[in-house]
C-alpha positions in Angstrom: 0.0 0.0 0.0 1.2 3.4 -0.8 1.2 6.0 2.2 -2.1 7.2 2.3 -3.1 9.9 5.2 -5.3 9.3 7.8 -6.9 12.0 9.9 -8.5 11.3 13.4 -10.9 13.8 15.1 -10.5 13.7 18.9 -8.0 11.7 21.0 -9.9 10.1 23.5 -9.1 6.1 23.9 -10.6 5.2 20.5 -9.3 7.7 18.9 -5.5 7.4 20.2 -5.9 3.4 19.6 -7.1 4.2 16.1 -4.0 5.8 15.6 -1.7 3.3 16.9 -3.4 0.8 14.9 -3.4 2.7 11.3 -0.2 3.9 12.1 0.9 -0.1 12.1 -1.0 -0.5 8.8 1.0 1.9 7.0 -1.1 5.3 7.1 0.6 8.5 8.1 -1.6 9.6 11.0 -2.4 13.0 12.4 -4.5 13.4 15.0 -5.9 16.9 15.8 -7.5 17.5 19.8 -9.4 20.5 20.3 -7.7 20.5 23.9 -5.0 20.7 25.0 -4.3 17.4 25.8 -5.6 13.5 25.1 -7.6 11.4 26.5 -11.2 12.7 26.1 -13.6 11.7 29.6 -10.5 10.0 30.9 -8.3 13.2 32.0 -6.9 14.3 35.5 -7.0 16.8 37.8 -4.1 18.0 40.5 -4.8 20.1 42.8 -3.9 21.2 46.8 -1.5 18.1 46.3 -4.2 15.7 45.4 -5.0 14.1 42.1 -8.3 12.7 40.6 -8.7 10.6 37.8 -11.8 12.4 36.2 -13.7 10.2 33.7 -13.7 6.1 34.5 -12.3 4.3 37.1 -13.3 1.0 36.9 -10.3 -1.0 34.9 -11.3 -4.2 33.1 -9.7 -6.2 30.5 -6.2 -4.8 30.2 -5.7 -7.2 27.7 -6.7 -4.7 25.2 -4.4 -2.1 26.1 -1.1 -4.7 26.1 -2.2 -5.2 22.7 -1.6 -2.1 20.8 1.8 -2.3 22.4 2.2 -6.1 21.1 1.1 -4.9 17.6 3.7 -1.7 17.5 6.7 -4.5 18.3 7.1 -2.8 22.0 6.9 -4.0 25.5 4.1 -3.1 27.4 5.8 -3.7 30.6 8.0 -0.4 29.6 5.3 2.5 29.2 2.7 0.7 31.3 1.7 -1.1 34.4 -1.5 -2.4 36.7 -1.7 -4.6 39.5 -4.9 -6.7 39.6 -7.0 -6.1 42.8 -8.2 -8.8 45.5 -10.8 -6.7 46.4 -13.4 -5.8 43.3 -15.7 -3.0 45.3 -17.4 -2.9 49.0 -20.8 -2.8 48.6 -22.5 -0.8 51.9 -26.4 -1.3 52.1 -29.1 0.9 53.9 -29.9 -2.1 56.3 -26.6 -2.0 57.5 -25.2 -5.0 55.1 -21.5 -4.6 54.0 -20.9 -6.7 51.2 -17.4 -7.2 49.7 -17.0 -8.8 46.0 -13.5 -10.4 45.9 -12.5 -10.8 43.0 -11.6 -14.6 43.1 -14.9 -16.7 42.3 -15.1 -18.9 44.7 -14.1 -16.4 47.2 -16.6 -14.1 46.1 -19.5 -16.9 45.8 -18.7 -18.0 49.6 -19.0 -14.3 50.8 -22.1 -13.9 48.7 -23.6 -17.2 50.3 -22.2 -16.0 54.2 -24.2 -12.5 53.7 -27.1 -13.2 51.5 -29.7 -16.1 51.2 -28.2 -18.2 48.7 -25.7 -21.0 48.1 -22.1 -21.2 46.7 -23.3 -23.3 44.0 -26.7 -21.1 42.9 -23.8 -17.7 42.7 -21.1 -20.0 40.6 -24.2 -21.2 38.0 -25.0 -17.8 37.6 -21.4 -16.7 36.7 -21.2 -19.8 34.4 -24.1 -18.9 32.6 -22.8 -15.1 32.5 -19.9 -16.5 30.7 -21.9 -18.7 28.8 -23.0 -15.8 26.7 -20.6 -13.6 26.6 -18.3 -16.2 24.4 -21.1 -17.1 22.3 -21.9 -13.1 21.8 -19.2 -11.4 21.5 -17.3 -12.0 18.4 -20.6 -10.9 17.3 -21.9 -8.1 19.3 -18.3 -6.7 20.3 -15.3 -7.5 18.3 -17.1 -7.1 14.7 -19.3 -4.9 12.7 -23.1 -5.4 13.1 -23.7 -3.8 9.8 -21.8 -5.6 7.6 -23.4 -8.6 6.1 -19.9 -10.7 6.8 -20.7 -10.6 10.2 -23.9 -12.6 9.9 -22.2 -15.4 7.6 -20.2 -17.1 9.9 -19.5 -20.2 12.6 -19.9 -17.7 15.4 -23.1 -16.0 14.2 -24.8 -19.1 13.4 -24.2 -20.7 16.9 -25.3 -17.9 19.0 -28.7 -17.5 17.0 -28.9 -21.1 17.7 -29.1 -20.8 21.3 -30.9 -17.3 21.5 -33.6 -18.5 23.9 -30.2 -18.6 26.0 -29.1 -15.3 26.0 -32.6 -13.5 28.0 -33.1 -11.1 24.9 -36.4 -10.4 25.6 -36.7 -10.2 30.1 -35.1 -7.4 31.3 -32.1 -7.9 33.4 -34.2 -6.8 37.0 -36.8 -9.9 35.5 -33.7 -11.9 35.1 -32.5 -11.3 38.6 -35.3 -12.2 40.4 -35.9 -15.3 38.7 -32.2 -16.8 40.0 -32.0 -15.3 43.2 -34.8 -14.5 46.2 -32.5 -12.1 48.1 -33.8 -8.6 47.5 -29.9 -7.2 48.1 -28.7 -9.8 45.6 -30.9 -8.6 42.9 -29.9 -5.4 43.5 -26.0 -6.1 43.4 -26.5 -7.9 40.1 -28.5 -5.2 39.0 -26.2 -2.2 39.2 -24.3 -3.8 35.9 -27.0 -2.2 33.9 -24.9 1.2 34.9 -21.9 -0.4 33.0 -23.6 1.5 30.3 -25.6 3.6 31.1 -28.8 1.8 31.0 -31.5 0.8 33.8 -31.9 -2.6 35.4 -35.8 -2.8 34.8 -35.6 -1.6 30.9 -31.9 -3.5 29.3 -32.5 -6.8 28.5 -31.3 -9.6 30.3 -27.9 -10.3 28.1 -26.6 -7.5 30.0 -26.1 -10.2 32.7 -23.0 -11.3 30.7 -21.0 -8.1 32.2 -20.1 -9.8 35.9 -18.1 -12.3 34.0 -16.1 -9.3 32.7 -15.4 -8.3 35.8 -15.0 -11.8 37.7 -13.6 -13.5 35.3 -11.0 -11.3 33.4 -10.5 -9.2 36.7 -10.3 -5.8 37.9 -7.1 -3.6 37.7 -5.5 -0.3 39.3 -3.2 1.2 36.7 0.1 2.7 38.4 -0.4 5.9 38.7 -4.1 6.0 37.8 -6.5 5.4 35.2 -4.8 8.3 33.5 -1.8 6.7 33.0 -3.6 4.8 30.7 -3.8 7.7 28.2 -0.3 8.7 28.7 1.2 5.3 27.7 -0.7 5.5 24.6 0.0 8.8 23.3 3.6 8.2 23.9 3.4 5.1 22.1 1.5 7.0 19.4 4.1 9.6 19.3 7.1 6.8 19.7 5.7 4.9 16.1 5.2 8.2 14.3 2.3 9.6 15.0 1.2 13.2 15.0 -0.4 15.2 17.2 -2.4 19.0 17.2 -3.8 20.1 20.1 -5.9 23.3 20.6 -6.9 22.5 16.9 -10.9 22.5 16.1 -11.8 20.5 13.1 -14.4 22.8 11.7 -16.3 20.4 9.1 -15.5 16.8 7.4 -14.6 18.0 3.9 -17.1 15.4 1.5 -17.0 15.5 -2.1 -19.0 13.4 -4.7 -20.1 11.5 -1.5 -16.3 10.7 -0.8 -13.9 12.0 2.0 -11.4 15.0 0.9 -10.5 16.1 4.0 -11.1 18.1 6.7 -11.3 21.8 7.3 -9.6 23.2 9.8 -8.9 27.4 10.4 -11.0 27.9 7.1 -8.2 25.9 5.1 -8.8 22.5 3.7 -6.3 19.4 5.4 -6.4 16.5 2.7 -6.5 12.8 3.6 -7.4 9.8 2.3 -9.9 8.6 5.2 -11.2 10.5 8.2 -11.8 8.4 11.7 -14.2 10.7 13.8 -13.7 10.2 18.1 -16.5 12.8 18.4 -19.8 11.6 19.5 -22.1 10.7 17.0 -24.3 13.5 16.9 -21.9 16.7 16.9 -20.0 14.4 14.0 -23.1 14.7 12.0 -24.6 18.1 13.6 -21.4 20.5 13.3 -19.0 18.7 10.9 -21.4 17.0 8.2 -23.0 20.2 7.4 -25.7 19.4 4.7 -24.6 15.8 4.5 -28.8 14.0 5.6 -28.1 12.5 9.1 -29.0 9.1 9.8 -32.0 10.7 12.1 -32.9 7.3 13.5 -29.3 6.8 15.1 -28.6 10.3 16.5 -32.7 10.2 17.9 -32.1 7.6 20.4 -32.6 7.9 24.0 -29.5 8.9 25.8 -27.5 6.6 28.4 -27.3 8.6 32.2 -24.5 10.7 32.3 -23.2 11.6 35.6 -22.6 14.3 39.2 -19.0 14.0 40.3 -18.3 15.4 43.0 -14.0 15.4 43.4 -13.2 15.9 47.3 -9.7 16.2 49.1 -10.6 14.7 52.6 -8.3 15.1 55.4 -8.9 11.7 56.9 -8.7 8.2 56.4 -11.3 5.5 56.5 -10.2 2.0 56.4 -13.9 0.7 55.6 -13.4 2.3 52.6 -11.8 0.3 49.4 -10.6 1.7 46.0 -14.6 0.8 44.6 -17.1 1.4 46.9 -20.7 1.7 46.6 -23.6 3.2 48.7 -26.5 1.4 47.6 -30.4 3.8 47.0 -32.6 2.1 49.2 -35.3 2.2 46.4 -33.5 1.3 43.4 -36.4 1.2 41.2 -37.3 4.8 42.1 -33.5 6.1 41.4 -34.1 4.9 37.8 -37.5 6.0 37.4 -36.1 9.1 38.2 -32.8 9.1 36.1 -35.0 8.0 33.1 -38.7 8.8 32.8 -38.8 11.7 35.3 -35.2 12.9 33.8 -34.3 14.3 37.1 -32.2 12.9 40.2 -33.6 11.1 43.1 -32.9 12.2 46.7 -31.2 8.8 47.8 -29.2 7.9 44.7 -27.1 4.8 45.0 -23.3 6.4 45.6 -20.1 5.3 43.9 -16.9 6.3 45.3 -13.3 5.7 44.3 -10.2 6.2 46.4 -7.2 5.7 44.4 -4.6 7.0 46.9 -5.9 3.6 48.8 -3.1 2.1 46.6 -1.5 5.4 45.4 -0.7 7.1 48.1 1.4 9.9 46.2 -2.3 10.8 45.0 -3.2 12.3 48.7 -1.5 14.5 51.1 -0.3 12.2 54.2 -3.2 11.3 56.0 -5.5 12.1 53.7 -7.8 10.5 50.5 -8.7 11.6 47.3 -12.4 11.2 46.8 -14.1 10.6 43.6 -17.6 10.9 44.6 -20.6 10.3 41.8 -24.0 9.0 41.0 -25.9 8.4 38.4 -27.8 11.3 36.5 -29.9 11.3 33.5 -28.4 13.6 30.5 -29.0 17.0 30.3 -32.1 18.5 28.7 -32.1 21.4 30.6 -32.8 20.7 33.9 -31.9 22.6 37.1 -28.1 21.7 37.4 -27.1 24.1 40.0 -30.4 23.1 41.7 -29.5 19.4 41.4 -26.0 19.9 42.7 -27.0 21.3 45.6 -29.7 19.1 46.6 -27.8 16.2 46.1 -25.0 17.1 47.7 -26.7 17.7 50.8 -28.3 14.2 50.6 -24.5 12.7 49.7 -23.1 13.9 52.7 -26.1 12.9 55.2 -26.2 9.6 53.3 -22.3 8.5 53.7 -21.6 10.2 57.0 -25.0 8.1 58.3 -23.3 5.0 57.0 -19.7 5.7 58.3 -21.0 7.3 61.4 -19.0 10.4 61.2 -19.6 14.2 60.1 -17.8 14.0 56.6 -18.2 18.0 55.5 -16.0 19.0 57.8 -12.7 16.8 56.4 -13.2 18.2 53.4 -10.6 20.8 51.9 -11.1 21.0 48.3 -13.6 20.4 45.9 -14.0 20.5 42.3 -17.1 19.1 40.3 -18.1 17.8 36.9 -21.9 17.6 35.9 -23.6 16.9 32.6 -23.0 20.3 31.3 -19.6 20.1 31.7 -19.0 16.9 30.7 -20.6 18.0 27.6 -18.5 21.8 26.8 -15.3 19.2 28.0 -15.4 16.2 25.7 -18.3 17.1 23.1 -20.8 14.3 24.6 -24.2 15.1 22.9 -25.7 16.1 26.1 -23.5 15.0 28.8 -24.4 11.5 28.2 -21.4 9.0 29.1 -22.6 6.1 26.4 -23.7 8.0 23.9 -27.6 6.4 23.2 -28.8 4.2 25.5 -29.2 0.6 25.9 -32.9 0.6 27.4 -34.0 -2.0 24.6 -33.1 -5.7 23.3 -32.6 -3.8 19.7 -30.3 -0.9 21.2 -27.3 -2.3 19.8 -28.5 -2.5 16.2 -29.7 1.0 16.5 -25.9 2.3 17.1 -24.8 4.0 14.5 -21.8 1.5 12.8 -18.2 2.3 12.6 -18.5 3.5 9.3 -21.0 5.5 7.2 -23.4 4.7 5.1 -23.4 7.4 2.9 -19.8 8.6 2.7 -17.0 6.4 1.5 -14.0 6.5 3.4 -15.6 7.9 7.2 -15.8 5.7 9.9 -16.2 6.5 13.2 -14.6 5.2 16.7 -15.7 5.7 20.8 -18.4 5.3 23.2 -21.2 7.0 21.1 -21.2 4.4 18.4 -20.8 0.3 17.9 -19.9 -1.7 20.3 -20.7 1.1 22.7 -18.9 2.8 25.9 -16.7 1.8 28.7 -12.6 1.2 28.1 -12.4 -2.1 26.7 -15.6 -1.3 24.1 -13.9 1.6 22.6 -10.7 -0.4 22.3 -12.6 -3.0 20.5 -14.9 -0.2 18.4 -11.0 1.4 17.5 -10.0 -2.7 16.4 -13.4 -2.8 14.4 -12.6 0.6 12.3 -8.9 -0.7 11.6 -10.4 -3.8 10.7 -12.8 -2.4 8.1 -9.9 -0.7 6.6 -7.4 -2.6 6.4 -10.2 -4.7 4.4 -11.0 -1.4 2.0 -7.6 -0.2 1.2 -4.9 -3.1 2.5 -6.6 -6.4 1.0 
């Protein structure tokens, strides 16, 4: 192949892992940022001598990551490290239940059977038949195009429809729940995966039980020196293999021509290239930088996943109840997502996640101290009351954790910085703050993503959480493999 250019808009994961891979299939890359730096949601924050990861911080599957190293010919070892945690997340319950998932199975299942009313045996079937779909879906639904015919005419595909009645398409994944387990707190445990991505427990269907054996199986990591190391190892291998880079640079449209990439435009001047990879969300893509090219209306018109209220706190104490992952469960779960998505507003005891890196890094926190990532789950924004919200719920934050760890916790605060769906949105061009792009609220939501490529214009494809295989890490890793994939078929073959 001769060098042909490639041009990638944004540099969030799937954009830098589109680079690296491109890069290795011969393209020149350049990758313009409109910030001034990479990593999209996943960025930092220092400050007061404490540091926050700012966008996930739940590591899974760091297979993914060692691979774009493996394909560039380097070492992973040398830009990037994680140690694998024995303890997934302490889950804290308003009965007074503390639950903690280990992240060995049988370990977990004989906690699970000690707190809970169930056996060993009915938590490992469970995990069996998690795993059970997720190998027979996801060289379907994860690793390849669902909009490409290919896809449908193989070994893989044929099996899984097969065994469809298998999978709990059509009982949502609360439904799904119930049936296997009689513990109300079980049901609930199992049902906070729907917030993997974005979705509700009582409306995603009941595959979405598939995404404990992600976490049990393959394991749950702490990167050294934080989930944003993550971005740093892979811009620097991006910049080690020959990539390039412009920051503080807006891409102002997709240049299209006789329905065929030319370009972009960028400071009213037109940047040629022979394909375009978009990392913006789907509907600014089509909104801001397609002007006058139709939009696939049905796509950019779905529901959006939750986005979230992030509250970043340096607190001057320790708390050794406290893990890296900890969660403070609603009592009335199916109220918090009635709320998040049919009344589009926040419920006054939302179910609380909190992360504590400087648990294992302790150069993230002053001596003595913890560096708080503090969020719950928040529909997107369509104009609601943010200031409003962030009050409120900040209030009912502090009175619910300082209830559950029987101490004041306002007064160890020292600093605080927060990150609502507004900002998420002005920050990293999410169509309304939403951290999955649409939702996954429907057994069809995943053939309703827009593909990795378009339709309409030869030579655009498209990368991260707003379109296939969706949001999270390891799924924009795998959407940046997809788009590589596709062209390495169009113009390497």
């Amino acid at each position: 192949m001769k060098h042909k250019k490639a041009i990638i808009i944004g540099s969030g994961i799937g954009g830098l892992a589109s680079a690296i891979r491109l890069k290795n299939l011969g393209f020149e890359v350049e990758v313009y940022e409109v910030n001034t730096y990479p990593g999209g949601k996943l960025a930092e924050i220092y400050k007061n001598g404490y540091r926050f990861d700012c966008g996930p911080s739940l590591f899974t599957m760091p297979q993914y990551v060692d691979e774009l190293f493996e394909i560039s010919g380097k070492n992973p070892l040398e830009y990037f490290q994680y140690e694998k945690l024995e303890t997934i997340c302490n889950y804290f319950y308003e009965d007074g239940t503390l639950f903690t998932a280990f992240s060995d199975i049988e370990k977990f299942a004989n906690e699970a059977a000690s707190i809970f009313d169930v056996t060993t045996e009915k938590i490992i079937q469970y995990l069996k038949k998690s795993k059970r779909k997720y190998e027979l879906t996801s060289s379907l639904f994860l690793e390849k195009s669902l909009h490409k015919l290919s896809t449908y005419l193989s070994f893989e595909t044929v099996k899984a429809l097969m065994q469809v009645n298998t999978l709990d398409i059509s009982k949502s994944l609360h439904d799904l729940n119930e049936d296997n387990f009689k513990d109300v707190r079980l049901v609930q445990f199992f049902d906070r995966y729907a917030t993997y991505n974005g979705s509700s427990p009582y409306l995603t269907p009941g595959i979405m039980s598939m995404i404990p054996h992600l976490e049990q199986y393959f394991g749950t990591f702490l990167p050294k020196g934080g989930m944003y190391s993550i971005v740093k190892s892979l811009f620097q291998l991006a910049i080690d293999i020959g990539v390039k880079f412009s920051f503080e640079t807006r891409v102002e449209e997709i240049l299209v021509e006789n329905e065929k990439v030319k370009g972009v435009i960028i400071n009213k001047k037109m940047v040629e290239s022979d394909i375009v990879v978009s990392n913006m969300d789907i509907v600014p893509t089509y909104r801001k930088l397609l002007p006058g090219i139709k939009a696939p209306e049905k796509s950019l018109k779905q529901p959006r996943s939750s986005s979230a209220l992030i509250f970043y706190w340096g607190v001057k104490n320790e708390f050794p109840k406290l893990d890296v992952h900890n969660i403070f469960f609603s009592d009335n779960y199916k109220n918090e997502f009635e709320y998040i998505f049919e009344k589009k507003q926040v419920y006054n005891d939302p179910t609380i996640y909190i992360n504590i890196t400087s648990k294992k890094e302790s150069v993230d926190a002053p001596p003595g101290s913890e560096n708080w990532f503090v969020m719950i789950n928040v529909p997107s924004n369509e104009g609601q009351d943010w200031d409003e919200i962030i009050d409120r719920s900040r209030k009912n934050i502090l009175d619910k954790l300082s209830n559950r760890l029987g101490v004041a916790i306002e007064p160890f605060i020292e600093i605080e910085k927060i990150l609502d769906p507004r900002s998420i949105e002005a920050n990293t061009q999410s169509y309304q703050g939403a951290l999955y792009g649409a939702g996954s609220n429907t057994k069809y939501a995943s053939f309703l993503r827009h593909p990795n490529f378009s339709g309409r214009i030869k030579n655009l494809y498209l990368c991260g959480g707003s379109v296939h295989p969706g949001g999270g890490i390891p799924l924009c890793l795998l959407s940046a493999k997809i788009v590589s994939d596709l062209i390495e078929k169009d113009f390497v073959s």
